[in-house]
C-alpha positions as CSV (number, residue, x, y, z in Angstrom):
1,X,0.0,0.0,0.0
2,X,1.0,3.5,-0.6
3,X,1.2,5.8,2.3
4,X,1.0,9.8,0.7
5,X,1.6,12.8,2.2
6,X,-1.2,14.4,0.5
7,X,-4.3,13.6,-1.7
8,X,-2.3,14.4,-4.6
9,X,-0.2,10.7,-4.7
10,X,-3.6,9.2,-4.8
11,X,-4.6,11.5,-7.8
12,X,-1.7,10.3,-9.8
13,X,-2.7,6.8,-8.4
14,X,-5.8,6.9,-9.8
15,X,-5.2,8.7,-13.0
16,X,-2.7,5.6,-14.0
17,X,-5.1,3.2,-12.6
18,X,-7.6,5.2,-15.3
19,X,-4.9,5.1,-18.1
20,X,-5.1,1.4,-17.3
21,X,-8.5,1.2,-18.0
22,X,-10.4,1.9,-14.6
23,X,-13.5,2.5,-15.1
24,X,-13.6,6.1,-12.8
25,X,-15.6,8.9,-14.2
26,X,-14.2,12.5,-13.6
27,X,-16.9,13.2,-11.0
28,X,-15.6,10.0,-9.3
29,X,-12.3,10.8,-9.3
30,X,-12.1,13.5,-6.4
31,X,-14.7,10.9,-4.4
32,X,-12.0,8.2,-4.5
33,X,-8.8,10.1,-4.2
34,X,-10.7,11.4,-0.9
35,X,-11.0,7.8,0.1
36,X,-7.6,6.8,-0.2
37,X,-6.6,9.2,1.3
38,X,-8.6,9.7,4.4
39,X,-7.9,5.5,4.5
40,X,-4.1,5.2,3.6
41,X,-2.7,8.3,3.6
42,X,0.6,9.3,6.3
43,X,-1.6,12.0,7.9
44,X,-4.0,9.7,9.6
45,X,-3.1,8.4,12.7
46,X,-4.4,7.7,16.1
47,X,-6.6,10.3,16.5
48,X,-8.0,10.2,13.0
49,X,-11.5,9.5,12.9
50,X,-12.3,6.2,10.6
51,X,-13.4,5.8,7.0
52,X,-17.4,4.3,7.1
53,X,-17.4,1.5,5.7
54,X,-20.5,2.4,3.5
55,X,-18.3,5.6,2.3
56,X,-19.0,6.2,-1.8
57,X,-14.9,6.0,-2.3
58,X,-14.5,2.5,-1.0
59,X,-17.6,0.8,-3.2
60,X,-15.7,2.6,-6.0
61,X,-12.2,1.5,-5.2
62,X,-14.2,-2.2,-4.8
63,X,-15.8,-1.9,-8.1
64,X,-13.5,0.0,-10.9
65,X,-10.1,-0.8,-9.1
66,X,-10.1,-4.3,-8.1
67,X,-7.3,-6.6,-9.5
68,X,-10.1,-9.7,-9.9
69,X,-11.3,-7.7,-13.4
């Protein structure tokens, strides 16, 4: 897993993940990088709150980004 500094690793992330063929419209694209980054990114730590489980970024990570495609 990647561990960013900021939301903009995840944007480049994504973008090659798109480039790839991910299916991730632009209006998804801030939804997800928001997800990865509230989820994985250096910034969160003990007294970050967690990532819902029903949040829009992780059924979009689990549908257009899975490696099982």
């Amino acid at each position: 897993n990647y561990h960013y500094e900021s939301a903009e690793g995840y944007r480049e992330v994504v973008n090659t993940m798109i480039a790839a063929g991910a299916p991730v419209t632009p209006q998804e694209l801030p939804v997800l990088v928001d997800y990865l980054f509230a989820t994985y990114g250096k910034k969160q730590g003990a007294g970050a709150p967690p990532v819902a489980a029903t949040d829009p970024g992780k059924a979009l990570l689990d549908s257009a980004c899975s490696r099982d495609q």
